[in-house]
mmCIF file of the N, C-alpha and C atoms, coordinates in Angstrom:
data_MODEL
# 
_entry.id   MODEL 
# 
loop_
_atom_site.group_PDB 
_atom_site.id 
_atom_site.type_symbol 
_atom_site.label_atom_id 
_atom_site.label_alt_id 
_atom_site.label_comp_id 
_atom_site.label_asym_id 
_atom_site.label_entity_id 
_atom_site.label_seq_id 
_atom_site.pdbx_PDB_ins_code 
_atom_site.Cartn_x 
_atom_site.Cartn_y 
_atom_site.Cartn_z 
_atom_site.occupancy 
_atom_site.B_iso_or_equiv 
_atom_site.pdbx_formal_charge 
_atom_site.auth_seq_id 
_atom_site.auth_comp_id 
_atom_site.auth_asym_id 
_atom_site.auth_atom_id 
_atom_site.pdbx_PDB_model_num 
ATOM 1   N N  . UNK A 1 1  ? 0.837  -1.183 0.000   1.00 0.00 ? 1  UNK A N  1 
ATOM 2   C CA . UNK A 1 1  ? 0.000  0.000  0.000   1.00 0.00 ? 1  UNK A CA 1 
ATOM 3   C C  . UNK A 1 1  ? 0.882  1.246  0.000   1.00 0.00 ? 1  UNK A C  1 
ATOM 4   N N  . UNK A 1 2  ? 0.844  2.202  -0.408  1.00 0.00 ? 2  UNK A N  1 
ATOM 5   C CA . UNK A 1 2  ? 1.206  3.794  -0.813  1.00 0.00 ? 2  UNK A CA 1 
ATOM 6   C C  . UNK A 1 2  ? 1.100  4.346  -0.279  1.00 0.00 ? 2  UNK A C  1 
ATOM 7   N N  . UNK A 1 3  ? 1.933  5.233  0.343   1.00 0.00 ? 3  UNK A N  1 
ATOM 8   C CA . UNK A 1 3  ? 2.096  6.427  1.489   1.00 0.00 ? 3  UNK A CA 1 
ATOM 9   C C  . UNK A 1 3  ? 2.067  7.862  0.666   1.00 0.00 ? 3  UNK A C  1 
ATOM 10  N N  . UNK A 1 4  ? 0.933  8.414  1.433   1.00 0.00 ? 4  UNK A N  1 
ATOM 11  C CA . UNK A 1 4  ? 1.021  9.426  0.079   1.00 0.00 ? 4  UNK A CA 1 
ATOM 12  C C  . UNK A 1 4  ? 1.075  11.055 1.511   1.00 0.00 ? 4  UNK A C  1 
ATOM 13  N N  . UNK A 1 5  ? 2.192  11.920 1.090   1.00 0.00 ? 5  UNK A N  1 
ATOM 14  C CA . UNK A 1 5  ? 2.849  12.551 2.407   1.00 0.00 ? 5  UNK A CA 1 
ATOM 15  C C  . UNK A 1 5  ? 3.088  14.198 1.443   1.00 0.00 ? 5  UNK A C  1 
ATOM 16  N N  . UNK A 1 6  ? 2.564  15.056 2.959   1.00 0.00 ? 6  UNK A N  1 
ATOM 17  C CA . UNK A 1 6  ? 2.609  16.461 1.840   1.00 0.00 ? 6  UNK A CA 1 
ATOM 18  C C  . UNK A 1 6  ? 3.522  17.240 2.239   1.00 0.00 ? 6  UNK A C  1 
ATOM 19  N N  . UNK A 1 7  ? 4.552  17.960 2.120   1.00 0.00 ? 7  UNK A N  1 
ATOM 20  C CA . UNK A 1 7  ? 5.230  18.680 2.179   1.00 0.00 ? 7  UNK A CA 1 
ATOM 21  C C  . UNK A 1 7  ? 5.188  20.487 1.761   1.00 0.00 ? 7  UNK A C  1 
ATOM 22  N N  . UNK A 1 8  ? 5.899  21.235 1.968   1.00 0.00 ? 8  UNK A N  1 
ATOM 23  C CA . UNK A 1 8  ? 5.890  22.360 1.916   1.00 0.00 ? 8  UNK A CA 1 
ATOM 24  C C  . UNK A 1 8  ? 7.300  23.405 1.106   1.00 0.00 ? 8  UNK A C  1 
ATOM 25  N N  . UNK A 1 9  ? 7.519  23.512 0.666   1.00 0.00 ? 9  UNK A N  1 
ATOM 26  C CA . UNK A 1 9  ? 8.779  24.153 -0.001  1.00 0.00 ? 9  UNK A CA 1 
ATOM 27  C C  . UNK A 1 9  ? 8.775  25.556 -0.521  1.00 0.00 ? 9  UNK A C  1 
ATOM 28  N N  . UNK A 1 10 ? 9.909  26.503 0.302   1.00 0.00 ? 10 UNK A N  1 
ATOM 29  C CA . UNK A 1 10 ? 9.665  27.494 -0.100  1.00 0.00 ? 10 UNK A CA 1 
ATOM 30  C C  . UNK A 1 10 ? 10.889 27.870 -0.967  1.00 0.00 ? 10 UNK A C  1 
ATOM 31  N N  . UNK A 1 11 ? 10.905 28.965 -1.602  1.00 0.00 ? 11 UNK A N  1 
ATOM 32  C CA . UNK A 1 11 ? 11.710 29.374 -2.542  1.00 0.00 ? 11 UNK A CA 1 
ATOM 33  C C  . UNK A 1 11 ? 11.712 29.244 -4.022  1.00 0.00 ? 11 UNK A C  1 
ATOM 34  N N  . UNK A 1 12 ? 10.604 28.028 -4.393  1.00 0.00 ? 12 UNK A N  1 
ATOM 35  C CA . UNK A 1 12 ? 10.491 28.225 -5.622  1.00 0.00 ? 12 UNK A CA 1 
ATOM 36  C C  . UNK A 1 12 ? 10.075 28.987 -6.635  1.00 0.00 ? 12 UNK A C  1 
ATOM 37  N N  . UNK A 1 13 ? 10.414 29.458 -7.615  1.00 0.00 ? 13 UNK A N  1 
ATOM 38  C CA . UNK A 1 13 ? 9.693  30.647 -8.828  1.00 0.00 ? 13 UNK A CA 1 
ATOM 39  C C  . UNK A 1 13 ? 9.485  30.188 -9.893  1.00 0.00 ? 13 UNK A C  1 
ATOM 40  N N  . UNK A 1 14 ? 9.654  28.951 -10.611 1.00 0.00 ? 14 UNK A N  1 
ATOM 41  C CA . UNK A 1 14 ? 9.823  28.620 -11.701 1.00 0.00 ? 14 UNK A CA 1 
ATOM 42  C C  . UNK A 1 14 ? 9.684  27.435 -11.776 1.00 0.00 ? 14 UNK A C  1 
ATOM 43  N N  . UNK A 1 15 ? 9.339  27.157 -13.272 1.00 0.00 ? 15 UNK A N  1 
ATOM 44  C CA . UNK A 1 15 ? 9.443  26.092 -13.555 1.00 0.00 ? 15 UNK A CA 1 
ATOM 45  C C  . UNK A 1 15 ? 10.536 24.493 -13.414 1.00 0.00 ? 15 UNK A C  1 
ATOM 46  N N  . UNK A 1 16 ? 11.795 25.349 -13.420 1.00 0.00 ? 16 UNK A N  1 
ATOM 47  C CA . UNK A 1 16 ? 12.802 24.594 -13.456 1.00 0.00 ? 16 UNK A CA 1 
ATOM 48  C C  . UNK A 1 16 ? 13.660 24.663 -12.008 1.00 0.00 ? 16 UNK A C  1 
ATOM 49  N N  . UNK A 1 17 ? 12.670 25.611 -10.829 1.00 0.00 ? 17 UNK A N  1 
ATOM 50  C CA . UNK A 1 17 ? 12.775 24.591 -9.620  1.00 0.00 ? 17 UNK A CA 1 
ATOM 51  C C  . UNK A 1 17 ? 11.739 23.710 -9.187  1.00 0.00 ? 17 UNK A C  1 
ATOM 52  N N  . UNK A 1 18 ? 10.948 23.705 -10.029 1.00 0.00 ? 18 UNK A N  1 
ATOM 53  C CA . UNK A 1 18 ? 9.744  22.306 -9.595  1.00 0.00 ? 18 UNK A CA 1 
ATOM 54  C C  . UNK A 1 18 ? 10.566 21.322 -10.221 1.00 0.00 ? 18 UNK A C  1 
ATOM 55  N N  . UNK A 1 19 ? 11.552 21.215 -11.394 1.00 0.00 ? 19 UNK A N  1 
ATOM 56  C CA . UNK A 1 19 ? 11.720 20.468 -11.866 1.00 0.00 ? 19 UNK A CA 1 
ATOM 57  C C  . UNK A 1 19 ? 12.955 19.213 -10.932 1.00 0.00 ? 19 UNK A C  1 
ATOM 58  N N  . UNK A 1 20 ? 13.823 21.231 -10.232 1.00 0.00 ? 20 UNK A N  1 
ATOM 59  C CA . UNK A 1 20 ? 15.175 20.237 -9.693  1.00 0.00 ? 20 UNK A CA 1 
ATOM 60  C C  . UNK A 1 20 ? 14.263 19.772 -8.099  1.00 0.00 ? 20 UNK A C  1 
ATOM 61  N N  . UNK A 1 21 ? 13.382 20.066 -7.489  1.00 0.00 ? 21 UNK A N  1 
ATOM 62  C CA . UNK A 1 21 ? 12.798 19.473 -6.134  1.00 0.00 ? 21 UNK A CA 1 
ATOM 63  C C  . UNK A 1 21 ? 12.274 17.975 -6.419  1.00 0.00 ? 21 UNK A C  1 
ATOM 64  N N  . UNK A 1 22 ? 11.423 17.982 -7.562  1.00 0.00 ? 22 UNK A N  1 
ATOM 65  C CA . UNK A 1 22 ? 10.735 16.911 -8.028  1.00 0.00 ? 22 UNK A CA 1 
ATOM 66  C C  . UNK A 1 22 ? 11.985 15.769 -8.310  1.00 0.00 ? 22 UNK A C  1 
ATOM 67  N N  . UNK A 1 23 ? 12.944 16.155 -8.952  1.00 0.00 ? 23 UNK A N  1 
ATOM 68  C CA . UNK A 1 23 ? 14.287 15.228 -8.881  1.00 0.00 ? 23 UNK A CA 1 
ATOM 69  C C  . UNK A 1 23 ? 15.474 14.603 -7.965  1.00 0.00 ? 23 UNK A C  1 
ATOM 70  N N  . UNK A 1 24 ? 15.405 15.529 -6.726  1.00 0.00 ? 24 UNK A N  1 
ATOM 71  C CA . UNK A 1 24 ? 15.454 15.419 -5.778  1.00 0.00 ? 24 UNK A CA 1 
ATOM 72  C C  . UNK A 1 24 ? 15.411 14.723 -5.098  1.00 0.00 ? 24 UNK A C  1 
ATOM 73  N N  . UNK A 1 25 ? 13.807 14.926 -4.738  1.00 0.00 ? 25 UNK A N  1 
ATOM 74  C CA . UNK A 1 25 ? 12.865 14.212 -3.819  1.00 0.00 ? 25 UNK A CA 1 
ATOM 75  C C  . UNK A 1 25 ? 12.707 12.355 -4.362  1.00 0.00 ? 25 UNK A C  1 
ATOM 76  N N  . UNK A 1 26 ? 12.827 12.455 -6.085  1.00 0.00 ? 26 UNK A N  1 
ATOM 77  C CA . UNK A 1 26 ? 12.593 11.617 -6.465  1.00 0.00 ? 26 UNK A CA 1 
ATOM 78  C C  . UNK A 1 26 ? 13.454 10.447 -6.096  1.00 0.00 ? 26 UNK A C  1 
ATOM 79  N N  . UNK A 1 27 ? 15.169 11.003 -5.353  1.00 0.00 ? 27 UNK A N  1 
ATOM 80  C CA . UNK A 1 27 ? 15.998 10.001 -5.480  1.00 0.00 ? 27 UNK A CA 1 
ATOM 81  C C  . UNK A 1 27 ? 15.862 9.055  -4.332  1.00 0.00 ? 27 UNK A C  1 
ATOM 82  N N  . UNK A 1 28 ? 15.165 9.781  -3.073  1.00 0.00 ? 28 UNK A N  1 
ATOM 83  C CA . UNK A 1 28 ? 15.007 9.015  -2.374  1.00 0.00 ? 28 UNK A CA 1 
ATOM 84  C C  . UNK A 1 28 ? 14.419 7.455  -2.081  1.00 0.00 ? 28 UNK A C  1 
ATOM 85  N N  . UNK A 1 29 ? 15.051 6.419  -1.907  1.00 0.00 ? 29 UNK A N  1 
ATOM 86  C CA . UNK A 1 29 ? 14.279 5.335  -1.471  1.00 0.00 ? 29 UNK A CA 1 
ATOM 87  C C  . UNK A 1 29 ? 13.055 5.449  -1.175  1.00 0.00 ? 29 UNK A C  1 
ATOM 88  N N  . UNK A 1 30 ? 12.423 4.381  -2.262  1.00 0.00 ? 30 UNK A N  1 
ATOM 89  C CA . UNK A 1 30 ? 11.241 3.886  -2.061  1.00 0.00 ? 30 UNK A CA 1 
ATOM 90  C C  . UNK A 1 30 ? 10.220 5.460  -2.423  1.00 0.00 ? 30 UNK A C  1 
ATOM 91  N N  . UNK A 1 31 ? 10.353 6.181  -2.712  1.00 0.00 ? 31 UNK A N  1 
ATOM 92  C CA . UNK A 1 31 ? 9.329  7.337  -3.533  1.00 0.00 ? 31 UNK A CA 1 
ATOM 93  C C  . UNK A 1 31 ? 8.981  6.711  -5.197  1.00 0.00 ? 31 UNK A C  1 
ATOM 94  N N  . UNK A 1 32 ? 7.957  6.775  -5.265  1.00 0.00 ? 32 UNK A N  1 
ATOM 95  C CA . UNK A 1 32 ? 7.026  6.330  -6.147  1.00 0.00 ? 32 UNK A CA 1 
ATOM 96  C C  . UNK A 1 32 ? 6.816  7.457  -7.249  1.00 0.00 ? 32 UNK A C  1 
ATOM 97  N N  . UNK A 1 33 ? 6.098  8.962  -6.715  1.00 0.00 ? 33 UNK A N  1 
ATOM 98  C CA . UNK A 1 33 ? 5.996  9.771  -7.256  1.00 0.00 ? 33 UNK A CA 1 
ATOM 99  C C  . UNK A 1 33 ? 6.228  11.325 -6.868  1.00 0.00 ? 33 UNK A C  1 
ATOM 100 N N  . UNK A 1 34 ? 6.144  12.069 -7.305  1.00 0.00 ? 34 UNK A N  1 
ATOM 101 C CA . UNK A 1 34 ? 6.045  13.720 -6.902  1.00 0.00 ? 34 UNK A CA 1 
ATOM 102 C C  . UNK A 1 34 ? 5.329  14.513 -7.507  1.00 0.00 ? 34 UNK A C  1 
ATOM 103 N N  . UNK A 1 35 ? 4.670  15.338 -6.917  1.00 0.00 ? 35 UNK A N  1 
ATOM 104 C CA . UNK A 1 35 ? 3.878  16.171 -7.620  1.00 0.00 ? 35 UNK A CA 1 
ATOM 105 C C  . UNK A 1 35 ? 4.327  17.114 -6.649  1.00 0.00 ? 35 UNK A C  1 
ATOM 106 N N  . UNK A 1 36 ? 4.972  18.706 -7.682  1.00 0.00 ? 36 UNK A N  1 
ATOM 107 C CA . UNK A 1 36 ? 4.813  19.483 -6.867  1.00 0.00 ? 36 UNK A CA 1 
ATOM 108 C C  . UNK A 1 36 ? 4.097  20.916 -7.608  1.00 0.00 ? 36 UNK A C  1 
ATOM 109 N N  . UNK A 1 37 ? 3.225  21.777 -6.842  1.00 0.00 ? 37 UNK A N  1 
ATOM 110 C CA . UNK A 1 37 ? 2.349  23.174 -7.658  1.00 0.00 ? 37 UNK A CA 1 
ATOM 111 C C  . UNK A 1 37 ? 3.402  24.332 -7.016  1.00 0.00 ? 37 UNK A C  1 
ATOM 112 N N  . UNK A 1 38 ? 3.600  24.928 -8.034  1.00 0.00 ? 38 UNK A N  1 
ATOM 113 C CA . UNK A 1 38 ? 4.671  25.848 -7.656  1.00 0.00 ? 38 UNK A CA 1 
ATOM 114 C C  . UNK A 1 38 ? 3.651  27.350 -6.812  1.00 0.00 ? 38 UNK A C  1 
ATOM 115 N N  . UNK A 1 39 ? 2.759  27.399 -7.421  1.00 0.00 ? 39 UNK A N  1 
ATOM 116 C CA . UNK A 1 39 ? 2.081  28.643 -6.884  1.00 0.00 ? 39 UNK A CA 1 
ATOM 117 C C  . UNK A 1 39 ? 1.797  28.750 -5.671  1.00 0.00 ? 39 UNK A C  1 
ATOM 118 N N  . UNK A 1 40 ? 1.390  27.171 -4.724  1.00 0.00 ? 40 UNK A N  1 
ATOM 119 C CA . UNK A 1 40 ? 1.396  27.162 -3.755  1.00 0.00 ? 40 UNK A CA 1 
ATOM 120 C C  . UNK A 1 40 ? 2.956  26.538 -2.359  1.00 0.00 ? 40 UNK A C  1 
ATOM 121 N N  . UNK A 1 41 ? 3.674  25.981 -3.650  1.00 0.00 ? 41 UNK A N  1 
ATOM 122 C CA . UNK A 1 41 ? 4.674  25.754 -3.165  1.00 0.00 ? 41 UNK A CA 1 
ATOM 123 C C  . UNK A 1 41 ? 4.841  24.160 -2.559  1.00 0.00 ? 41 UNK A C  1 
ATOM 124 N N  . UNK A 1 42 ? 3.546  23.476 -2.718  1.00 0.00 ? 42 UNK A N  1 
ATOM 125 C CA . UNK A 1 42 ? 2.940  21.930 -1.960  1.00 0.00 ? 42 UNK A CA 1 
ATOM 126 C C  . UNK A 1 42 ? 3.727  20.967 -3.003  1.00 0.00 ? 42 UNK A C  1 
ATOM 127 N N  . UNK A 1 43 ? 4.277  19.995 -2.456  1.00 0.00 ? 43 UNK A N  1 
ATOM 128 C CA . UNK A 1 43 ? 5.153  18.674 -2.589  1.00 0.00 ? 43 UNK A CA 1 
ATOM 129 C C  . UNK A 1 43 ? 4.295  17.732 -1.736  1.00 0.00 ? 43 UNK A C  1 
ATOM 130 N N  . UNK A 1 44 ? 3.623  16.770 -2.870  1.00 0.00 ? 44 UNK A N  1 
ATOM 131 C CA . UNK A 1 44 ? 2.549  15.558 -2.136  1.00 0.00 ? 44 UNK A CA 1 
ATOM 132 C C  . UNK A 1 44 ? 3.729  14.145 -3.087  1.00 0.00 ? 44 UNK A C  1 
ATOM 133 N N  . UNK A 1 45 ? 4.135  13.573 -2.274  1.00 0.00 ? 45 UNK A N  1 
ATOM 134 C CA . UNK A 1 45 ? 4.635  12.938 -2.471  1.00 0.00 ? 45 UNK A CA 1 
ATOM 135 C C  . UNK A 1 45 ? 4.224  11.347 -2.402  1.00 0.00 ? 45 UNK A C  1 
ATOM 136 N N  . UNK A 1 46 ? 4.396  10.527 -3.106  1.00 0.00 ? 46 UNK A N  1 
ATOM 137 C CA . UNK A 1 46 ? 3.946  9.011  -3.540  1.00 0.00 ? 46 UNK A CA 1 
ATOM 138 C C  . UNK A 1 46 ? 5.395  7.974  -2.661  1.00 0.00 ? 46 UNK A C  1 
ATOM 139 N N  . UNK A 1 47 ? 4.977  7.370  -1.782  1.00 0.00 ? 47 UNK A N  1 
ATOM 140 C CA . UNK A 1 47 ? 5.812  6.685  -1.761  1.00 0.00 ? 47 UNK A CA 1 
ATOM 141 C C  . UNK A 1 47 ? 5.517  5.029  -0.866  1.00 0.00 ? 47 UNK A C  1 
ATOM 142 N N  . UNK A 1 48 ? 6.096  4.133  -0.805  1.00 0.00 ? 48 UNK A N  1 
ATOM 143 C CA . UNK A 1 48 ? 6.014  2.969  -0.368  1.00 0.00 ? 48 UNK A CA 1 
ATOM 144 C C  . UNK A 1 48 ? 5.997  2.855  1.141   1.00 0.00 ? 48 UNK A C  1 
ATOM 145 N N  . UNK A 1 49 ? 6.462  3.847  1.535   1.00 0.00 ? 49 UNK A N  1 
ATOM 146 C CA . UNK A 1 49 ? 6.518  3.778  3.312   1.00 0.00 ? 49 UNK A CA 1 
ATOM 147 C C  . UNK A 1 49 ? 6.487  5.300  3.483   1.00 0.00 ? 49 UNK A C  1 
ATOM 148 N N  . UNK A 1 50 ? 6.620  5.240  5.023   1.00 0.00 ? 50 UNK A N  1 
ATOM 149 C CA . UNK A 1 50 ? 6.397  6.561  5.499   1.00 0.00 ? 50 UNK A CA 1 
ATOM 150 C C  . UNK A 1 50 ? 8.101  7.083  5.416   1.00 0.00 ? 50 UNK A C  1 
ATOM 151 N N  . UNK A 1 51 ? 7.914  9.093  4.651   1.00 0.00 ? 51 UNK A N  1 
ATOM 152 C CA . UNK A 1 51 ? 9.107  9.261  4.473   1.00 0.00 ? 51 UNK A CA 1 
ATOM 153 C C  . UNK A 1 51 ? 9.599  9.785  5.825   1.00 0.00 ? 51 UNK A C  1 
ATOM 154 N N  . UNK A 1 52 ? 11.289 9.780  6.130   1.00 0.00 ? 52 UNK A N  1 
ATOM 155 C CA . UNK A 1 52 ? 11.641 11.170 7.127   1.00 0.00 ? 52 UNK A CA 1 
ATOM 156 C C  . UNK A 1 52 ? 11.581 12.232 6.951   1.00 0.00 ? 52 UNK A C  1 
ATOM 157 N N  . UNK A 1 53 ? 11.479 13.201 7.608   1.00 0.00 ? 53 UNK A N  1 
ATOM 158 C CA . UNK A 1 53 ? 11.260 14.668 7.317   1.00 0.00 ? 53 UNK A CA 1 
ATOM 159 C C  . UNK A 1 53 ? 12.788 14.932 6.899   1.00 0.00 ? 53 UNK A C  1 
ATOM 160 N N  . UNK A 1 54 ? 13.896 14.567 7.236   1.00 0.00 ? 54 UNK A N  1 
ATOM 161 C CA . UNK A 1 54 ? 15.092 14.447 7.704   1.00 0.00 ? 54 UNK A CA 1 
ATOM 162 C C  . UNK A 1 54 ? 15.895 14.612 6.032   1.00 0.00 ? 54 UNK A C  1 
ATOM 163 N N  . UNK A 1 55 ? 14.732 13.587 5.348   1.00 0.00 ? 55 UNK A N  1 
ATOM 164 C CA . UNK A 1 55 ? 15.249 12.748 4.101   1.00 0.00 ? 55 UNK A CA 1 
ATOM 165 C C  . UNK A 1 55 ? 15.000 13.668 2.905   1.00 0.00 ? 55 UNK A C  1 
ATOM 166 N N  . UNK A 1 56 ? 13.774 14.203 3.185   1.00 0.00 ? 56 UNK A N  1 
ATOM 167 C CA . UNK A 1 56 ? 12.888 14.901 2.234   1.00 0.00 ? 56 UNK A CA 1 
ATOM 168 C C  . UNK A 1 56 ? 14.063 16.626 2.539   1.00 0.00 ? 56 UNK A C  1 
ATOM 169 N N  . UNK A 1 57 ? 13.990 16.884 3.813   1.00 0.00 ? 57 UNK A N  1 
ATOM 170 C CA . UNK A 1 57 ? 14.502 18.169 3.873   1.00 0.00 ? 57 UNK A CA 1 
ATOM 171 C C  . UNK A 1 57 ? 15.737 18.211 3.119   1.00 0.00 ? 57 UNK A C  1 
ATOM 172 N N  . UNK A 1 58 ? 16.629 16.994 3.219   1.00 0.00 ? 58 UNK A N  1 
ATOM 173 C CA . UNK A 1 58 ? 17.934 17.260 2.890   1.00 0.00 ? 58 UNK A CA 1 
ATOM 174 C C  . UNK A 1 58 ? 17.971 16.797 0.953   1.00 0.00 ? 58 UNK A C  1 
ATOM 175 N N  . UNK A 1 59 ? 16.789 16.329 0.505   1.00 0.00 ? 59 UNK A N  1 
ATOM 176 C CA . UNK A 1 59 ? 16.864 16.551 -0.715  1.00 0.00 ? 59 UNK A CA 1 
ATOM 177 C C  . UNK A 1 59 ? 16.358 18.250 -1.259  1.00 0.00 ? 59 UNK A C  1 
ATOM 178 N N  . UNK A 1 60 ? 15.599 18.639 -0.732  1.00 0.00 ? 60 UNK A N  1 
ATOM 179 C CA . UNK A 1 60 ? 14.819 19.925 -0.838  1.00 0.00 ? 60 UNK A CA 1 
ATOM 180 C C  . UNK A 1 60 ? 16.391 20.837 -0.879  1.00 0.00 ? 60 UNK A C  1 
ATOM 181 N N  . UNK A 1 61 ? 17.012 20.415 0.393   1.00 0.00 ? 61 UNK A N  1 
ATOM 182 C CA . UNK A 1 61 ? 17.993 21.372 0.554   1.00 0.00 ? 61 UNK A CA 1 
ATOM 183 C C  . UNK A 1 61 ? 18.969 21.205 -0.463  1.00 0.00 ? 61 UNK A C  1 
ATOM 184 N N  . UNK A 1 62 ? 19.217 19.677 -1.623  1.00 0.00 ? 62 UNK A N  1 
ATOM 185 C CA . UNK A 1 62 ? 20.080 19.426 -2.169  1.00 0.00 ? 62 UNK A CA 1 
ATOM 186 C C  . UNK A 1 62 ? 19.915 20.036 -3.509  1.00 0.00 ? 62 UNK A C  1 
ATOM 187 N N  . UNK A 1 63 ? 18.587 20.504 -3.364  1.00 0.00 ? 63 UNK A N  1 
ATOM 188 C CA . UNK A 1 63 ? 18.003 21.386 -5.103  1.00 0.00 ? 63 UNK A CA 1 
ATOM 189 C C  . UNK A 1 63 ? 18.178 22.781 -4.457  1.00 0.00 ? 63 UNK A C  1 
ATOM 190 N N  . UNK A 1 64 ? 18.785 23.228 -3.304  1.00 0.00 ? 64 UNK A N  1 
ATOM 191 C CA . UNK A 1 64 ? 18.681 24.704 -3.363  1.00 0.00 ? 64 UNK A CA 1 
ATOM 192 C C  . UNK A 1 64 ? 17.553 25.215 -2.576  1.00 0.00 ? 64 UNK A C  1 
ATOM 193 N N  . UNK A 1 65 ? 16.487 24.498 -2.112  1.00 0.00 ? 65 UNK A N  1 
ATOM 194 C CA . UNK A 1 65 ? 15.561 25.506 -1.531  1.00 0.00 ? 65 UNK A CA 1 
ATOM 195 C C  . UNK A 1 65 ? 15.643 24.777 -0.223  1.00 0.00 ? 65 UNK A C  1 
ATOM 196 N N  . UNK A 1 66 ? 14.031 24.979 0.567   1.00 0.00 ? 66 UNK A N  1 
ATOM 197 C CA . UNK A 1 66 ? 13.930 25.157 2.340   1.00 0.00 ? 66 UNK A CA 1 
ATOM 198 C C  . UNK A 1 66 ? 12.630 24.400 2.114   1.00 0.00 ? 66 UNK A C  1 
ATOM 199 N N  . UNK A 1 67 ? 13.054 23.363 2.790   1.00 0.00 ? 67 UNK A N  1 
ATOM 200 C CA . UNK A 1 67 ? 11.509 22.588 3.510   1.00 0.00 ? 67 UNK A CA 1 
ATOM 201 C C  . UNK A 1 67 ? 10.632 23.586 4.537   1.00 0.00 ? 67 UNK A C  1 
ATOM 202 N N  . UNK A 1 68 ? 9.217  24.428 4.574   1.00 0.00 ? 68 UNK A N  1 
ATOM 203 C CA . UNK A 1 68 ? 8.991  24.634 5.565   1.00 0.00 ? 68 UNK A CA 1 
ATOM 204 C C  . UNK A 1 68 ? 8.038  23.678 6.832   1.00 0.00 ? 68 UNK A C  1 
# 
């Protein structure tokens, strides 16, 4: 069954930081999918288990922006 987990990210403006968060986020173990809306800044994430905040922040942080 699918863990589906929402997140928050600030700093994005563009297209092509939805692109580098979504890639990111994606590398983590066991993530399935990403969807993120830049206008509101929301990262709902698809994944097989429950993620760490820990895991997610430090990909967020690895594209450049801030988990809030």
């Amino acid at each position: 069954m699918s863990n589906l987990s929402t997140w928050t990210v600030s700093g994005m403006t563009c297209g092509h930081c939805v692109a580098s968060v979504s890639e990111e986020i994606a590398e983590i173990d066991g993530v399935e999918d990403v969807a993120v809306e830049l206008d509101s800044g929301t990262v709902t994430v698809t994944s097989a288990g429950p993620l760490e905040r820990a895991d997610v922040d430090a990909a967020v942080t690895e594209a450049g922006y801030a988990l809030v």
